[in-house]
N, C-alpha and C positions, 0 to 999 in steps of 0.2 A: 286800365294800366296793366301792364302785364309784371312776372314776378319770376326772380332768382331761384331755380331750382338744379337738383345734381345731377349729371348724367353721369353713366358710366360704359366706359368704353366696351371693346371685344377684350383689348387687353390687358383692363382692371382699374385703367386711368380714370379716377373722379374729376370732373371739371364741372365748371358755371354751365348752364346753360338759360339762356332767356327766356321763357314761354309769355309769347303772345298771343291771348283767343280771343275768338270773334263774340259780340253778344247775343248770338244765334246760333244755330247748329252750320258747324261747321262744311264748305264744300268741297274740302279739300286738306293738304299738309305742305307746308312750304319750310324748308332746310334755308336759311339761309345766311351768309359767309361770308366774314365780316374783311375789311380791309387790310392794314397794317400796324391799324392803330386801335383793334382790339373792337369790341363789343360796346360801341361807346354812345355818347346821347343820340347821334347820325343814327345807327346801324340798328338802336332801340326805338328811335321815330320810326326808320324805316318797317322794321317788323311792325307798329304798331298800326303802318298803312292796311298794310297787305293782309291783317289782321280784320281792320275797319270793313274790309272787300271782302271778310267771310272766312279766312284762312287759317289755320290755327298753326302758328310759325315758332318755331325755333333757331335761337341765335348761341351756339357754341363757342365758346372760349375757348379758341385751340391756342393762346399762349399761355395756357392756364398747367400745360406741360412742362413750361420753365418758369411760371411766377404767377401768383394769381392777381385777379384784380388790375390788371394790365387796361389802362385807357388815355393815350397817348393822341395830342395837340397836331395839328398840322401845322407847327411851325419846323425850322433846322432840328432841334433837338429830337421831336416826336419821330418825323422825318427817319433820321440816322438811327435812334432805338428801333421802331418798328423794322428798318430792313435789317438790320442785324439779327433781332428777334428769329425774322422769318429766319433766314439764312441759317442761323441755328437748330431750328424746329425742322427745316425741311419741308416736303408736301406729302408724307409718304402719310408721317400718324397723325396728322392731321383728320384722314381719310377714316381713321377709326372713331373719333368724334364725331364725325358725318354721319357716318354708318349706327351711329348710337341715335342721334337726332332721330334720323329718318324713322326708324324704329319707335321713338316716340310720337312722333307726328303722323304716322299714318295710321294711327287711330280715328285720323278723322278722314280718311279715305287714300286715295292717289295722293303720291307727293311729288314734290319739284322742287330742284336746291335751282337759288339763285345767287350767284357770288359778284365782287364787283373787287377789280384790280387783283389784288392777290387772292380774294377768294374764286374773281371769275374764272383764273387758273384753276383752283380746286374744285369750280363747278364743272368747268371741262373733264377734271382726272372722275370726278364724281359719275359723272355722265357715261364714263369709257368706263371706268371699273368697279362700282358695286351695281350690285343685281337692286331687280323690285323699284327703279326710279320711273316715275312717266314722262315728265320733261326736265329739263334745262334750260338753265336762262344764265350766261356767264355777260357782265359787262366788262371791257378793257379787260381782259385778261393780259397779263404782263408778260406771262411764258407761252399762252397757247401756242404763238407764231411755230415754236420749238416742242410743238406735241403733233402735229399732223399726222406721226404714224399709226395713232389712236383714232380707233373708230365708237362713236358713243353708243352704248345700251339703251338710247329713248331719245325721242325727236329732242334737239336742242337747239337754238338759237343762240347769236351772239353780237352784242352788242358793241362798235368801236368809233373813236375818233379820228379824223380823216388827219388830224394836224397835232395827234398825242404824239410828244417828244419821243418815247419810251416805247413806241408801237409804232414800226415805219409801217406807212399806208404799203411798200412791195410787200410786206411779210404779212399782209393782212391778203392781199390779191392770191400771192400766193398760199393762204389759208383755205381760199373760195375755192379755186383752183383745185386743191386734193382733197376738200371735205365738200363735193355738191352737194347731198344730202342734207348739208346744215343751212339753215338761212343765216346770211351775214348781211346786217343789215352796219349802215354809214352814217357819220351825223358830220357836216361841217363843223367841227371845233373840234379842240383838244382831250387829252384823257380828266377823267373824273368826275365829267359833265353832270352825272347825278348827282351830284355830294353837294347841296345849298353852302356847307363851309368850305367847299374849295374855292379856290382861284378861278378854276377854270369852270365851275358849274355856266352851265347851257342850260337855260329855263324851257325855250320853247324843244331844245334836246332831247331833254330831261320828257318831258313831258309825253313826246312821240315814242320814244324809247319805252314810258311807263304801255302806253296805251298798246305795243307790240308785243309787251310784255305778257298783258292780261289778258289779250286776244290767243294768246299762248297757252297760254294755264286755263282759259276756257275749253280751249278746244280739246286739253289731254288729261288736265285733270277732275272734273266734272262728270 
């Protein structure tokens, strides 16, 4: 199981941060960027995978800026708090959390942030603007459609749903379109397809997406 430790930013901010390690020597660092609903049992599974694959991963608490201990339901109310939240916090200091992680986690070699939904957003900003990253992995990113003038700092890949509400498949075309460099790969279903507590979770998705993923992080950071 992994355990609650403090990171501190560039610009002094103490927050949570998750550490999950493998029970071997590590082959790698994985950053990885929790949704809208905070650092929560999903996002601690999740680290604990990518962890069991050898990784030694950190999960930052970037709501931990306006409140600590932030772990919100995907029902209406989780829902309406987590985008408020973001909407408050922004994407910018977010980026200094990241930048503290990475820092930590590339003790154990190359790193690569992975984000999903609102973090996939900040795995793309991740990708374009700090130094020292080897890959990227963003799923359903929410804003990327509206970052294309951003070119990333390390091979990155990105994960979407053909039929996500919130992500029209033109603005994902047009993503292919002005970022060739990047692979965008498509899943028949809608956004969240990772998440086992969504609605929308895609098993066999979920799964091809995982397997893209780690053929990914073999190839850059190893």
């Amino acid at each position: 199981m992994g355990e609650v430790i403090k990171g501190t930013a560039t610009d002094g901010h103490k927050f949570d941060l998750y550490l999950a390690q493998p029970n071997y020597a590590a082959k790698g660092g994985i950053v990885l960027i929790q949704e809208t609903f905070g650092v929560n049992d999903h996002i601690r599974s999740v680290a604990e995978d990518f962890a069991s694959d050898g990784y030694l991963v950190g999960a930052p608490s970037l709501f931990d800026r306006i409140a600590s201990n932030i772990e919100l339901g995907r029902n209406p109310e989780g829902i309406a708090r987590g985008k408020g939240l973001k909407e408050n916090l922004g994407n910018e200091n977010p980026l200094f959390d990241i930048t503290s992680t990475i820092n930590i986690v590339k003790s154990a070699g190359n790193v690569a942030v992975i984000g999903y939904c609102w973090g996939g957003t900040l795995a793309w900003l991740s990708a374009c603007q700090i130094d020292g990253l080897s890959a990227a992995v963003s799923y359903y990113g929410d804003e990327v459609s509206g970052l294309t003038h951003m070119n990333p700092k390390c091979p990155t890949i990105l994960h979407f749903g053909e039929n996500d509400p919130f992500i029209p498949l033109s603005e994902v075309t047009l993503f292919k379109e002005m970022q060739p460099d990047c692979t965008v790969h498509l899943y028949p279903t809608g956004g969240s397809f990772n998440c086992q507590q969504a609605n929308n979770f895609n098993l066999t998705s979920s799964k091809i997406a995982l397997e893209r993923t780690m053929e990914h992080l073999a190839k850059y950071i190893i």
